[in-house]
VODREN-666220 format. One line per 2 residues: number of its first residue (from 1); for each residue x, y, z of C-alpha. Coordinates in steps of 0.02 Angstrom, whole numbers, plus 50000, padded with zeros to 5 digits. Layout:
N
NUM = X/Y/Z; ... $
END
This chain:
103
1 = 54810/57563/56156; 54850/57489/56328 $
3 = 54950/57328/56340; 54928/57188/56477 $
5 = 55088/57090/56536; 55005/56919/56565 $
7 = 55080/56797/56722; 55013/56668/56798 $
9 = 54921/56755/56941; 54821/56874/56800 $
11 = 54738/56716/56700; 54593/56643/56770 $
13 = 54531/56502/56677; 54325/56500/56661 $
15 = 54218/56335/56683; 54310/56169/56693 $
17 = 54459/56220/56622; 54636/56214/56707 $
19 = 54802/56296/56678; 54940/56186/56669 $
21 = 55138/56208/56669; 55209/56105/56564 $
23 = 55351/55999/56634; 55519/55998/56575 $
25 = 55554/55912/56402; 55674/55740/56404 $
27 = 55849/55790/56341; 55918/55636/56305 $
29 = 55864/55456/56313; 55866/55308/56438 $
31 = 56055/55257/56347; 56109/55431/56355 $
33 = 56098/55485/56187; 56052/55687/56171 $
35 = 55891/55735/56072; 55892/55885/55950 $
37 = 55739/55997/55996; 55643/55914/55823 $
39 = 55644/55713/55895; 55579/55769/56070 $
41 = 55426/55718/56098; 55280/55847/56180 $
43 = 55256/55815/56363; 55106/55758/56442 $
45 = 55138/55774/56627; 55120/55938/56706 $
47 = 55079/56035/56860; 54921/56138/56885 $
49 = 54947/56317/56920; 54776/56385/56882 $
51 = 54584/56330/56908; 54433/56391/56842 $
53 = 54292/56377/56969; 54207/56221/56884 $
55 = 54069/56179/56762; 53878/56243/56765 $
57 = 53749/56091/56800; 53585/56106/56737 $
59 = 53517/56192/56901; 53645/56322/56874 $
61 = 53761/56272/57029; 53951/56245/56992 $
63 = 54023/56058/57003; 54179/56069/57086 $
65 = 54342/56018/56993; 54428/55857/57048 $
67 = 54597/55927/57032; 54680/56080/57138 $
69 = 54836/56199/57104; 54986/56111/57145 $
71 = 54917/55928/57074; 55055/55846/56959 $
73 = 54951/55802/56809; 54951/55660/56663 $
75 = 54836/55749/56525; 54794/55690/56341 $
77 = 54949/55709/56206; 54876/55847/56085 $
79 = 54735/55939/56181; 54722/56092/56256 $
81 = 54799/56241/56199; 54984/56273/56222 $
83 = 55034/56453/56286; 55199/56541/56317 $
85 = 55234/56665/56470; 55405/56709/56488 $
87 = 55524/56568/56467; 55401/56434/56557 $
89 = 55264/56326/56446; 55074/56313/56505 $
91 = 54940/56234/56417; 54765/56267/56446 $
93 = 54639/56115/56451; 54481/56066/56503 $
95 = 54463/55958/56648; 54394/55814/56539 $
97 = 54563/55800/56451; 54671/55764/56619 $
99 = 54704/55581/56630; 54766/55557/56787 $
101 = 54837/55628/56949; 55021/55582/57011 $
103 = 55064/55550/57171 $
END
C-alpha cells in the first residue's frame, strides 16, 4: 500500500473552500496570568495558505473567491474542519464561513 506525506503545497481544496493556518493560540491573558492548554480558547483568526478555484454557478462558470493566499482571516468559531500537518494547525472551510479580512 503506498503512503502520501501530505504538506501544504499537495492539498488543493475543491469549490469554495479555503485552507487556513491556524494562528497561534493566546498563552496567557491581558493581566499576565498563563493558561493551561484546557482554558484556551480555539482561535478564529488565521492566514490562508490554500484556495480552491471557486464555486460552480448555474451556467457552469466558476465565481471567483473573494479571498487570496496570504489574506489574514477572521472565520466562524466551530466550522470547518481542523487538520494537523506537522507541528502547524490548518483548518479547512468554506468560503461562506470567513467573516472577515484583516488588514
Amino acid at each position: 500500500m503506498a503512503t502520501t506525506t501530505l504538506n501544504v503545497s499537495t492539498v488543493k481544496p475543491l469549490g469554495d473552500r479555503v485552507f487556513v493556518k491556524v494562528s497561534e493560540k493566546e498563552e496567557k491573558t491581558a493581566g499576565g496570568i498563563f493558561l493551561p492548554d484546557t482554558a484556551k480558547e480555539k482561535p478564529q483568526v488565521g492566514e490562508i495558505a490554500a484556495v480552491g478555484p471557486g464555486k460552480r454557478n448555474d451556467d457552469g462558470s466558476r465565481q471567483a473567491l473573494e479571498v487570496k493566499v496570504g489574506d489574514k482571516v477572521l472565520y466562524s468559531k466551530y466550522a470547518g474542519t481542523e487538520i494537523k500537518l506537522g507541528s502547524d494547525e490548518y483548518v479547512l472551510l468554506s468560503e461562506k464561513d470567513i467573516l472577515a479580512v484583516l488588514s
